[in-house]
The first five atom37 places (N, CA, C, CB, O) and aatype in JSON, in Angstrom:
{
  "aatype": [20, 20, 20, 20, 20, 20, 20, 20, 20, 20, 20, 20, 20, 20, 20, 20, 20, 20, 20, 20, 20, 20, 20, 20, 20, 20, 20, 20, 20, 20, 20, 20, 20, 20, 20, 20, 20, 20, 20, 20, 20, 20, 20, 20, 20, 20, 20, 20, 20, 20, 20, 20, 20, 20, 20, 20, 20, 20, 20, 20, 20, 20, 20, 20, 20, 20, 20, 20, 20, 20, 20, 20, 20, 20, 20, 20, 20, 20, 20, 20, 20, 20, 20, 20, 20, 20, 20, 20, 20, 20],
  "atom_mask": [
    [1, 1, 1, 1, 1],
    [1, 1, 1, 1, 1],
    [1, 1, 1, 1, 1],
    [1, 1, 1, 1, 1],
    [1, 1, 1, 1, 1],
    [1, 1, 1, 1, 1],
    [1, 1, 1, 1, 1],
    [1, 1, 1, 1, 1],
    [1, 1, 1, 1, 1],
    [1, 1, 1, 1, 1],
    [1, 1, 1, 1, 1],
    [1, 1, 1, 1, 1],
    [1, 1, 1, 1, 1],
    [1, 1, 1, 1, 1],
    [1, 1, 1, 1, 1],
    [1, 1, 1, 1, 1],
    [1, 1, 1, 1, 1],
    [1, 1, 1, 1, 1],
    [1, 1, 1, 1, 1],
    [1, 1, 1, 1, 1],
    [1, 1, 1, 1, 1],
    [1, 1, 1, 1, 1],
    [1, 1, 1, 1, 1],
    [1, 1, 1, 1, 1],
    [1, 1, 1, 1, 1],
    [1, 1, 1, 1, 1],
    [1, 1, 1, 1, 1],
    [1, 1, 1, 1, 1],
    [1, 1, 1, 1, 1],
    [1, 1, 1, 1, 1],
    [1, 1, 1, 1, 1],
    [1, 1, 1, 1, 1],
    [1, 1, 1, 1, 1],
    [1, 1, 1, 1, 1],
    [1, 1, 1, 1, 1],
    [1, 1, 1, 1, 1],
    [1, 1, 1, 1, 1],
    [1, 1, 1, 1, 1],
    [1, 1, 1, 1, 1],
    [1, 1, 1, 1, 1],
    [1, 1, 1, 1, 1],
    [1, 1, 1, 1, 1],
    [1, 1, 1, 1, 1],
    [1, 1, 1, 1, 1],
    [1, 1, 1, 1, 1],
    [1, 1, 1, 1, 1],
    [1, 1, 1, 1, 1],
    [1, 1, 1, 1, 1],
    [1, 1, 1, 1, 1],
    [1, 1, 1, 1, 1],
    [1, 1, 1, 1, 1],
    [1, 1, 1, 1, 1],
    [1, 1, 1, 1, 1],
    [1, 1, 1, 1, 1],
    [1, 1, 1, 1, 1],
    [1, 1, 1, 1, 1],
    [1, 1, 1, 1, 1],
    [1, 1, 1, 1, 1],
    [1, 1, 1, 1, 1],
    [1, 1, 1, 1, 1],
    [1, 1, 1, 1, 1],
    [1, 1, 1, 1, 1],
    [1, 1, 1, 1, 1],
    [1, 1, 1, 1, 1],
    [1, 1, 1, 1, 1],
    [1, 1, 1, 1, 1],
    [1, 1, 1, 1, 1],
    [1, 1, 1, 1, 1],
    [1, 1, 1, 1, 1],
    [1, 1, 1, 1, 1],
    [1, 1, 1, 1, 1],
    [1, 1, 1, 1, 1],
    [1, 1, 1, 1, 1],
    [1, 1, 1, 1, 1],
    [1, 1, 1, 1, 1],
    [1, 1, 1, 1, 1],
    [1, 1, 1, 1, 1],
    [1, 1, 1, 1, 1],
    [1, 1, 1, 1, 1],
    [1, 1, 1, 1, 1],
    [1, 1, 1, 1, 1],
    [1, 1, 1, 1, 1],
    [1, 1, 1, 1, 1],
    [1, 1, 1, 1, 1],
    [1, 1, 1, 1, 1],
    [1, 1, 1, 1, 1],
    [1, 1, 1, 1, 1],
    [1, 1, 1, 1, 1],
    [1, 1, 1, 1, 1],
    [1, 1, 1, 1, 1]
  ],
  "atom_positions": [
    [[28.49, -68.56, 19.57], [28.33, -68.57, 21.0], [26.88, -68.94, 21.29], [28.72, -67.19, 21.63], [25.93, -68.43, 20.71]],
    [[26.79, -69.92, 22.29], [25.35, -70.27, 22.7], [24.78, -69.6, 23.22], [25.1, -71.13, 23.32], [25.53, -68.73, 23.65]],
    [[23.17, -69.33, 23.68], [22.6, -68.41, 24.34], [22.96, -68.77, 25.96], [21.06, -68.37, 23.91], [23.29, -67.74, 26.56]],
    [[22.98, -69.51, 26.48], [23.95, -69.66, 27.39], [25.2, -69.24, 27.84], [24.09, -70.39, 27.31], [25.48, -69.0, 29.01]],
    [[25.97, -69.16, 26.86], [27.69, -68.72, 27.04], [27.2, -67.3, 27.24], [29.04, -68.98, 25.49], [27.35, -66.71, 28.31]],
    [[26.34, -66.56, 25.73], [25.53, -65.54, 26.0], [25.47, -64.77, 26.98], [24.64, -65.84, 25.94], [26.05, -63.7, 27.16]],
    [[24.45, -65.57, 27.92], [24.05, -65.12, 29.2], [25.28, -64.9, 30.31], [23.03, -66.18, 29.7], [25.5, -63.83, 30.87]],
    [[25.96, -66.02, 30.5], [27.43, -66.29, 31.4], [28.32, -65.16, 31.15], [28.34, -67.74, 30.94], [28.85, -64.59, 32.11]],
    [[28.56, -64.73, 29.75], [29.39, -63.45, 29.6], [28.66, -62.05, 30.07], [29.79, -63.32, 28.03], [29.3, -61.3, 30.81]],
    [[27.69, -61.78, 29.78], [26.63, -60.67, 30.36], [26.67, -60.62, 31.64], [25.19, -60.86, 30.04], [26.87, -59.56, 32.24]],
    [[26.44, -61.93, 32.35], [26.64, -61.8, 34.05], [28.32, -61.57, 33.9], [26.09, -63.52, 35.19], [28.77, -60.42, 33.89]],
    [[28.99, -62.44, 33.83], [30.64, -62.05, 34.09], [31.1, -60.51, 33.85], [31.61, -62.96, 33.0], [31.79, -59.85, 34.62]],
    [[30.69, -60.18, 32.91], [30.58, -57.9, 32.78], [30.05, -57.23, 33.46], [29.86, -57.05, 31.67], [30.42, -56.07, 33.59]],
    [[28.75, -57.84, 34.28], [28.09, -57.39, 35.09], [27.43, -56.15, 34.3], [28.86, -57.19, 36.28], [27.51, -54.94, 34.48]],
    [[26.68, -57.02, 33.25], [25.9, -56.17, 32.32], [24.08, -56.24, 32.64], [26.33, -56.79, 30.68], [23.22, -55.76, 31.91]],
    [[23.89, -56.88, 33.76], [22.52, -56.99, 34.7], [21.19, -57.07, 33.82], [22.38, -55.57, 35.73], [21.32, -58.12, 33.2]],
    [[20.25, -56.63, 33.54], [19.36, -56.89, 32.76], [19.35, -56.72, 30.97], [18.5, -56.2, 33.39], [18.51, -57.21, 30.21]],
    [[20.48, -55.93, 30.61], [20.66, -55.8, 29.24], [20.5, -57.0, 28.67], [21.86, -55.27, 28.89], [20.79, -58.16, 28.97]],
    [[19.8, -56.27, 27.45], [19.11, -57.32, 26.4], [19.46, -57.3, 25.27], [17.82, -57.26, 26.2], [18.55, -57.06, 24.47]],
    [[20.76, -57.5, 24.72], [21.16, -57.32, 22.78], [20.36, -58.12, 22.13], [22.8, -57.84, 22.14], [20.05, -59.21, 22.61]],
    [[19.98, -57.78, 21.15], [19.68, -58.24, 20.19], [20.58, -58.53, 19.24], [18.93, -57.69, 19.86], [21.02, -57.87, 18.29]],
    [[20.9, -60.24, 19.86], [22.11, -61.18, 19.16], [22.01, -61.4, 18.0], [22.31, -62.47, 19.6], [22.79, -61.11, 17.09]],
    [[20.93, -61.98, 17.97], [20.6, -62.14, 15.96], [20.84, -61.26, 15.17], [19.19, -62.27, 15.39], [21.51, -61.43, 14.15]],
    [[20.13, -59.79, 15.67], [20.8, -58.78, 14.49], [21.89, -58.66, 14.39], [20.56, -57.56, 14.47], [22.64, -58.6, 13.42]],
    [[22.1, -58.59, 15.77], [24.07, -58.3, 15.92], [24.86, -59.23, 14.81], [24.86, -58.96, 17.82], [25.94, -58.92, 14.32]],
    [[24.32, -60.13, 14.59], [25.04, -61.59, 14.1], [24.79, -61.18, 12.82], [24.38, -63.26, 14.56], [25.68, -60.96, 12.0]],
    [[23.5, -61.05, 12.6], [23.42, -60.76, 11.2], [23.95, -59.22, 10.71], [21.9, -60.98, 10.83], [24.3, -59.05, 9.54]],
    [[23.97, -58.48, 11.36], [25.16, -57.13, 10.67], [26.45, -57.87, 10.27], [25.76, -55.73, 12.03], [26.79, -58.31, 9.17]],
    [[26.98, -57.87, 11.33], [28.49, -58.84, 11.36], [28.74, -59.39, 10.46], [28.69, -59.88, 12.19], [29.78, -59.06, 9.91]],
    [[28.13, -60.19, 10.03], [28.25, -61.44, 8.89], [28.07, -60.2, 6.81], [26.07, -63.08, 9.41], [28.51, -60.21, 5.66]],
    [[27.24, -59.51, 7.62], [27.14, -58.41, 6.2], [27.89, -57.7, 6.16], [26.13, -57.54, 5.94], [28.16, -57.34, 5.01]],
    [[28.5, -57.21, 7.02], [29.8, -56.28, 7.01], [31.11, -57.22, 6.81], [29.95, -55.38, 8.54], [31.8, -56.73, 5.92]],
    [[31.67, -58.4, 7.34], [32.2, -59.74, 6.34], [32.23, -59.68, 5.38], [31.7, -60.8, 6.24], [33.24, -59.64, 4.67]],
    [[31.03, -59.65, 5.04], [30.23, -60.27, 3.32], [30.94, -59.3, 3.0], [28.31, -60.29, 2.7], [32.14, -59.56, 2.9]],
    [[30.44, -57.65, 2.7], [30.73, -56.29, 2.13], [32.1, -56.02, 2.08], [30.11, -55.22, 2.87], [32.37, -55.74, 0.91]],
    [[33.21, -55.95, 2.86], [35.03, -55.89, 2.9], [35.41, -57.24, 2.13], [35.86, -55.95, 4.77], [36.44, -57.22, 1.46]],
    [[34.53, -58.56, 2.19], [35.42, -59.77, 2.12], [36.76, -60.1, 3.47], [36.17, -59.52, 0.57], [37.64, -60.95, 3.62]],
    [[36.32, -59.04, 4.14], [37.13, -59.23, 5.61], [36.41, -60.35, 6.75], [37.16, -57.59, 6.44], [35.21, -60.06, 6.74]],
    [[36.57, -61.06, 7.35], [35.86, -61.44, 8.27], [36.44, -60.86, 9.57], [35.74, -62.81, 8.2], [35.78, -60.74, 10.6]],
    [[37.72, -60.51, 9.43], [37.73, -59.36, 10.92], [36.98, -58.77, 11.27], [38.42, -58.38, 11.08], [36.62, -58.66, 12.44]],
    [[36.49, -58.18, 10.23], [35.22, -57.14, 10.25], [33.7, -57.33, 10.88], [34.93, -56.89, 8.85], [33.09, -56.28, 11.07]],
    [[33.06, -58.51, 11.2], [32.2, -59.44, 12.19], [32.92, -58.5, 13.31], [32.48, -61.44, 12.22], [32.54, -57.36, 13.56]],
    [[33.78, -59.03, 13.8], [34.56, -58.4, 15.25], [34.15, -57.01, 15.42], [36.34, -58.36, 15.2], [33.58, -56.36, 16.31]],
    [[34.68, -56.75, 14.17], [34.8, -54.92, 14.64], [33.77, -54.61, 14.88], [35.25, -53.75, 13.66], [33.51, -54.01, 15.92]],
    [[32.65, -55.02, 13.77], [31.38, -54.15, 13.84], [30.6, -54.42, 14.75], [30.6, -54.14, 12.8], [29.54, -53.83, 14.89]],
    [[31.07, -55.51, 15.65], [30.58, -55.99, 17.07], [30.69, -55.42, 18.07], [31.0, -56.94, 17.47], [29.93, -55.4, 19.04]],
    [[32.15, -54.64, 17.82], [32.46, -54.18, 19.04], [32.31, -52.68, 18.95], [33.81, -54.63, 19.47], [32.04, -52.03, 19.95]],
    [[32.47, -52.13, 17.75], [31.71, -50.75, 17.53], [30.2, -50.43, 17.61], [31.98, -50.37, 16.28], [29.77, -49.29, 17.77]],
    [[29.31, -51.71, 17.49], [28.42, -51.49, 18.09], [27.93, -51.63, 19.36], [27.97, -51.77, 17.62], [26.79, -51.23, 19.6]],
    [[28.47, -52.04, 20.02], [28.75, -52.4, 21.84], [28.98, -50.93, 22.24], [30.41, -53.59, 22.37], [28.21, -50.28, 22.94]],
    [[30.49, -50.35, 21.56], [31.05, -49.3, 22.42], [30.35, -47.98, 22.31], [32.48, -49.08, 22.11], [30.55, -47.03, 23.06]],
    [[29.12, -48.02, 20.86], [28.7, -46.63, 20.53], [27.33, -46.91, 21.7], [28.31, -46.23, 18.53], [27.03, -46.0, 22.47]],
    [[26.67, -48.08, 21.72], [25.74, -47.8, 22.87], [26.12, -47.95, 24.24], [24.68, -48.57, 22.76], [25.35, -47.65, 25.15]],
    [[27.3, -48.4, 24.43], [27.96, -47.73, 25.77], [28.32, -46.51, 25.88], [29.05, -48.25, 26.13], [27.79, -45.96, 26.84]],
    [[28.91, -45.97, 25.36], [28.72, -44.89, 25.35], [27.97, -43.84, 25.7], [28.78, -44.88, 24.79], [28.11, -42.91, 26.49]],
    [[26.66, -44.37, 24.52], [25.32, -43.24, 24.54], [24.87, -43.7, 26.04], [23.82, -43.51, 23.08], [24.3, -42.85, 26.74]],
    [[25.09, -44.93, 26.53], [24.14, -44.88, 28.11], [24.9, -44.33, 28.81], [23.67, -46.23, 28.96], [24.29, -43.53, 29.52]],
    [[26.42, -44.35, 29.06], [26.93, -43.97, 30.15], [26.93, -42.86, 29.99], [27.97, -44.4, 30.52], [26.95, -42.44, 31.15]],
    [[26.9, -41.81, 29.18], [27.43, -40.41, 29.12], [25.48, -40.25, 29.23], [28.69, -39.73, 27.4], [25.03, -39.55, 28.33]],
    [[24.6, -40.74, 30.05], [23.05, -40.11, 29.72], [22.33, -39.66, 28.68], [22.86, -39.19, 30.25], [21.35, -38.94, 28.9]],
    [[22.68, -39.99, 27.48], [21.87, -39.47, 26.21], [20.57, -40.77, 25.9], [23.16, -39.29, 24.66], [19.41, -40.56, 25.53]],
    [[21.16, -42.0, 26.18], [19.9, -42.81, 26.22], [20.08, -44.14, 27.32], [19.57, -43.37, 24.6], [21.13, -44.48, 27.86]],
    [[19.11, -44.6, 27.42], [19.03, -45.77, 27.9], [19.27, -47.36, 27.61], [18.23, -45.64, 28.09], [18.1, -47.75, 27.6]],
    [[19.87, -48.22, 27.43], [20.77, -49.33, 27.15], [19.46, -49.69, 25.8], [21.17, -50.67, 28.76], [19.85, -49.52, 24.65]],
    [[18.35, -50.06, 25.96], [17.57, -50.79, 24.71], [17.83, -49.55, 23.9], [15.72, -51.32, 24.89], [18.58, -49.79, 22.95]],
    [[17.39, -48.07, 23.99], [17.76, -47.19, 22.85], [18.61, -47.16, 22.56], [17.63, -46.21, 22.79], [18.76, -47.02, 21.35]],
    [[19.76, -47.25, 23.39], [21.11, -46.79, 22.42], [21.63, -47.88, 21.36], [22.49, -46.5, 23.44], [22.24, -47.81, 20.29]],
    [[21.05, -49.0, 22.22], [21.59, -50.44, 21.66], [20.91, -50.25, 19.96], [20.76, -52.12, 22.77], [21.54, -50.22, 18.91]],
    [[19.65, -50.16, 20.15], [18.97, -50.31, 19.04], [19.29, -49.08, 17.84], [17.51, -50.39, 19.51], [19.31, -49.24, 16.62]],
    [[19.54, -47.75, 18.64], [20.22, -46.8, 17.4], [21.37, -47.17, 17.04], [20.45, -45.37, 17.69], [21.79, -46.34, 16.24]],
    [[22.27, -48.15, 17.24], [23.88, -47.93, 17.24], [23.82, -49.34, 16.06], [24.97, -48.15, 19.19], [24.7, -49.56, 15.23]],
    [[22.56, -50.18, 16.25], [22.63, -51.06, 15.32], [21.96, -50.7, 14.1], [22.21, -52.16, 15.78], [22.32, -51.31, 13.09]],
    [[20.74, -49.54, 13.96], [20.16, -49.15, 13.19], [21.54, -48.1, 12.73], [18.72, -48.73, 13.66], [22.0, -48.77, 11.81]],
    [[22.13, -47.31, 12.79], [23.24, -46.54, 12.19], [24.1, -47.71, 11.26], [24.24, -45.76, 13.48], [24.43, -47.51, 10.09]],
    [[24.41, -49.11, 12.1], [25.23, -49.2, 11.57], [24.63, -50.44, 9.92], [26.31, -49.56, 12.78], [25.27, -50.99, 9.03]],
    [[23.15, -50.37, 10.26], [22.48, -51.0, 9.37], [22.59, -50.15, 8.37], [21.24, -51.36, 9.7], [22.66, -50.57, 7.22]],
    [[22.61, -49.09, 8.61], [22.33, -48.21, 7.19], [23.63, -47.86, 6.74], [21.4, -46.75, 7.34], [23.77, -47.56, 5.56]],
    [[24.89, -47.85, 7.71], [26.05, -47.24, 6.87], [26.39, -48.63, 6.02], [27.52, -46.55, 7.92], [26.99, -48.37, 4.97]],
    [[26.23, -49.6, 6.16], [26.39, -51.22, 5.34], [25.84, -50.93, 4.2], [25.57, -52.67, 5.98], [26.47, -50.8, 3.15]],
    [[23.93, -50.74, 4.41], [23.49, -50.44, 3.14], [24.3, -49.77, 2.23], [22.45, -49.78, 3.23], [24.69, -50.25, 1.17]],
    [[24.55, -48.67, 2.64], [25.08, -47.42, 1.62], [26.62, -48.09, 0.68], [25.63, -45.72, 2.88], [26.94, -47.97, -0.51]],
    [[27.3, -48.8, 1.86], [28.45, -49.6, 1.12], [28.38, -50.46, 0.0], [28.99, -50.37, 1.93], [28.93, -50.51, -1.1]],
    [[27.15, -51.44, 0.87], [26.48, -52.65, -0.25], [26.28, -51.82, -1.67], [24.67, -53.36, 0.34], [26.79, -52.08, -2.76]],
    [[25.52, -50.91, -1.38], [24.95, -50.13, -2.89], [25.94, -49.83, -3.69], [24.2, -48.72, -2.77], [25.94, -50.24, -4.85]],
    [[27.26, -48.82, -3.02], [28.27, -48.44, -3.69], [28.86, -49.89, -4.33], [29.24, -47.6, -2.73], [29.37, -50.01, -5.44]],
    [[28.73, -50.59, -3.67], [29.66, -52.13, -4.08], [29.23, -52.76, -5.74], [29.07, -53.65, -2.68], [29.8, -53.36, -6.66]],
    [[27.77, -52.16, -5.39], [27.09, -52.3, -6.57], [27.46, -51.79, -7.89], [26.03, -51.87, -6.35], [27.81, -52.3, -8.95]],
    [[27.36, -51.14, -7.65], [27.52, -49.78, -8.82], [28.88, -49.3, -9.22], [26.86, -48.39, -8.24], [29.17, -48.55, -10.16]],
    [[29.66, -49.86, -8.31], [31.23, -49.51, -8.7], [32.0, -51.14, -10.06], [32.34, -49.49, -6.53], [32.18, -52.34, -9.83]],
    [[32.18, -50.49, -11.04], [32.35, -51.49, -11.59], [33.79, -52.29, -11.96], [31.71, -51.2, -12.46], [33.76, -53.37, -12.56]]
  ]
}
């Protein structure tokens, strides 16, 4: 998706100044792919990371850049931990 289409879907949700950070997003996605050999899995972890910082803003625990950024940092590290096991499992 272009940074354009990007933008067009954000206004169409009426998601107003929110700012994802697409690249990481893109790049989890693609590692969580990599890690199952699923590529469904891009999707999911897209949208589990969308819904856990919706979440955290709407229910008041944080604000759209924090939640955004913990929900991608959680899900950076539960990958790691997989990747590793992936490792080591022979």
């Amino acid at each position: 998706m272009s940074q354009t289409q990007t933008a067009e879907l954000m206004a169409a949700l009426e998601l107003g100044d929110a700012t994802p950070d697409i690249a990481r997003l893109a790049r989890i996605a693609r590692i969580a792919a990599a890690t199952s050999g699923n590529d469904d899995d891009a999707a999911a972890t897209a949208f589990i990371a969308g819904y856990a910082a919706g979440l955290a803003e709407g229910t008041g625990q944080a604000g759209f850049d924090r939640a955004h950024h913990a929900s991608l940092r959680g899900i950076e590290q539960f990958l790691a931990r997989a990747v590793t096991a992936n490792r080591t499992t022979p």
